[in-house]
N, C-alpha and C positions, 0 to 999 in steps of 0.2 A: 897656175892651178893651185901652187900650195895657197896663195892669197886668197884665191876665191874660196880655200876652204877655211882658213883664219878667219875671214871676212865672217862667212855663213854660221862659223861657232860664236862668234863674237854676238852676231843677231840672237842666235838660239839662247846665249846665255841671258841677253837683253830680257828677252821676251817671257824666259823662265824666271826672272828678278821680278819680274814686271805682275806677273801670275802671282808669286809668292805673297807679294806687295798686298795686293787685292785682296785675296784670298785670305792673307795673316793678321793683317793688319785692318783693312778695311771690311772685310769678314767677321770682324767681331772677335777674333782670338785672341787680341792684344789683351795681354795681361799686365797689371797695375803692380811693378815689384819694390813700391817704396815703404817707408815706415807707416805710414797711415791709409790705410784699406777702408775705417772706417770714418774715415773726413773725405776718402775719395768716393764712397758708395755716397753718401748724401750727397755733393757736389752730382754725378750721374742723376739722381734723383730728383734734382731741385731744377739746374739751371738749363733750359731750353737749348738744343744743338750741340751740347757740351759732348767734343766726343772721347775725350779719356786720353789723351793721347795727342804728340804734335806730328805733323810731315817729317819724314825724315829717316832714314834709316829703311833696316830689310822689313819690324815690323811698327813702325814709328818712335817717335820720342816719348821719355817720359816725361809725364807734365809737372810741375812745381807744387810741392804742396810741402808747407810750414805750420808750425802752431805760433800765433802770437799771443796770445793769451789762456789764461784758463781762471774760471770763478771760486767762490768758495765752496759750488756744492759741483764741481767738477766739469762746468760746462767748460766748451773749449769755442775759442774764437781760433779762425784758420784763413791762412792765404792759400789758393790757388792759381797757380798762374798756366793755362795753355797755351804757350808758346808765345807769339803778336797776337792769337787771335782776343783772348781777353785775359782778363785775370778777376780773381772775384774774393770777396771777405767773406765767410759764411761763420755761422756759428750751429754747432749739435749741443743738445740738452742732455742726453746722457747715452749711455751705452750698456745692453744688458743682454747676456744670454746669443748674442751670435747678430744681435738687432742696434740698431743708431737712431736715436728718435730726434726728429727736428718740427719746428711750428713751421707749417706750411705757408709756403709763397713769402714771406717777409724775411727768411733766414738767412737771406745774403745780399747783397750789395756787388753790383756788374762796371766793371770798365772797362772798355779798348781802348785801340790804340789809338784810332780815329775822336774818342773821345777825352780823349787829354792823358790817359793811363795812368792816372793816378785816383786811390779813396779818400778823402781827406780825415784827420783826427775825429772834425766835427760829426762826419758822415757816420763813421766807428761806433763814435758815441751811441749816435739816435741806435744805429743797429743794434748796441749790444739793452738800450734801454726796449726797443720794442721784442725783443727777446729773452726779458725780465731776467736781466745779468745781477746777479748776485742775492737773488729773491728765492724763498722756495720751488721748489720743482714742482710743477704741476701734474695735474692728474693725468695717466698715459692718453686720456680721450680726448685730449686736444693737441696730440702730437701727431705726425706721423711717423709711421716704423716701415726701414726697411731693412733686406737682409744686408750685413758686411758681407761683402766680395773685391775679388782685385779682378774680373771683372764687369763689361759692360752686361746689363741685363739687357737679356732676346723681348720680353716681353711676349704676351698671351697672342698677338693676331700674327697669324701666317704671310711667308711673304707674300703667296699670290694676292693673298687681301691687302696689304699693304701697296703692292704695285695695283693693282685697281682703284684704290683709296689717292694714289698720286696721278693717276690718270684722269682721273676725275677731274682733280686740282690742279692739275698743270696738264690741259687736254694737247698743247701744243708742243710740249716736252720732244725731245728725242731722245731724253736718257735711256739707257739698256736697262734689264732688270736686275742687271748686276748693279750698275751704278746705282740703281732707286734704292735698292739695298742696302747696302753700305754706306748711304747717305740720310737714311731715314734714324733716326733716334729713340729710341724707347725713353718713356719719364717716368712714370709708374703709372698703380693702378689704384681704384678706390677699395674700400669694403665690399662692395657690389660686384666687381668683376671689369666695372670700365675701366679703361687706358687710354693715354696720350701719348702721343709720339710728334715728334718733331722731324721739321725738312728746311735746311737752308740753299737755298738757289740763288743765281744771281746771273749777270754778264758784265763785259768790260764797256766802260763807258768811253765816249772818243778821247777823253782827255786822260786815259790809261787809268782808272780808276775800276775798282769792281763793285758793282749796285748790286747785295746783295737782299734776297728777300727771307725772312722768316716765317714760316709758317708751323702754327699746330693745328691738329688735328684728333679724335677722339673718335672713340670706339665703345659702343655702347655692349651689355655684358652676352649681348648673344653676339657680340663679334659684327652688328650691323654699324654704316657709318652715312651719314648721312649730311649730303655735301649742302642742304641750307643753314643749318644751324652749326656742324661740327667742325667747321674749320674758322679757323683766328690770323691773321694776319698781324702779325707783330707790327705796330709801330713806331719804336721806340723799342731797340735791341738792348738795350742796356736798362732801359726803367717801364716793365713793362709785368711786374705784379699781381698790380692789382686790376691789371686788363685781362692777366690770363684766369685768375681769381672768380670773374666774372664771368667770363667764358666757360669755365669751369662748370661752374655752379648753375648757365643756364641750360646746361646738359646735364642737370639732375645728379651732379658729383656729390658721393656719400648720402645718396639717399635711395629706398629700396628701388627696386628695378621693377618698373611693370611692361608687361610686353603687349 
């Protein structure tokens, strides 16, 4: 009797670890308690499925973030590293008043594990040159801003639209709406009021491999989404830019909204 009551505590505690998990971590509460809040809100900002955060722990790890560099008018080059899943070089152009402004889609550089995990010098270079390193600052209207925070941005569309929006896109899904949750990404929004968010899915392949998929998707400013044009299928998880750039932009990104 005493065992089956050990036993039964031992579950309940399981299953209360397991809640907390979910709920803390993959809930969105995880907070970012390192020295740079404002190389980790662009990172959120910038790179596709990036969830702030590795497995591990009650409410995850925290992920790696370094400066390697900095210019003469203050920009900073930065590594982040989440965990195996990737690691990335990004650079921000300055920082003012509670805001971190970066040039959109070109301000980082992506590698996993599967792709060799490593950026090379030469790569550095091109990036810190397409990021006019060590040249005057430009004017704020070719940057984007977003707010510093340690943590992940909710973003403007509700879950229920979001689990509708994945429903859509993955009609044969079985995820809960918790899982769809917790696995959907906010990226930011434009001057207009649209948003993108991000979903990575996958399954194990026979040879014990995981084939994951990438997908974004977009939200136009009345919160409508629209499954011929709004969604982007990553090809290319690590060089994939100026694909989303495009994708972007043939959803009328930063320009007025008409309904």
């Amino acid at each position: 009797m005493r065992g089956r009551i050990i036993s039964n505590m031992k579950r309940i505690i399981m299953m209360l670890y397991l809640i907390v998990f979910l709920t803390g971590c993959l809930g969105g509460r995880f907070e970012y308690v390192g020295e740079y809040p404002e190389l980790y809100s662009v990172v959120m900002s910038s790179i596709l499925g990036a969830r702030g955060y590795e497995f591990g722990g009650l409410r995850g790890i925290q992920p790696t973030v370094y400066r390697l560099d900095e210019d003469s008018y203050e920009r900073m080059l930065f590594m982040y590293v989440e965990g195996e899943a990737f690691a990335s070089a990004v650079i921000i152009q300055k920082i003012e008043e509670g805001y971190v402004y970066f040039y959109p889609h070109y301000n980082f550089l992506l590698t996993t594990h599967d792709d060799g995990g490593a950026i090379t010098s030469e790569e550095t270079e091109v990036l810190r040159e397409i990021n006019s390193w060590d040249q005057p600052i430009s004017d704020d209207s070719v940057f984007v801003r977003v707010r510093i925070s340690r943590h992940r941005e909710s973003g403007p569309i509700s879950n229920s639209r979001l689990v509708g929006a994945h429903n859509q896109i993955f009609p044969d899904s079985t995820a809960t709406r918790n899982q769809v949750v917790a696995n959907t990404f906010f990226l930011r929004t434009d001057s207009y009021g649209r948003s993108v968010y991000a979903k990575e899915t996958g399954e194990w392949e026979a040879d014990g491999s995981w084939s994951a998929t990438l997908v974004a998707f977009l939200f136009q400013p009345d919160y409508s989404f629209d499954l011929e044009v709004g969604v982007l299928e990553v090809t290319n998880h690590v060089r994939y830019q100026t694909e989303l750039r495009e994708f972007m932009e043939a959803n009328g990104w930063d320009t007025p909204f008409e309904e």
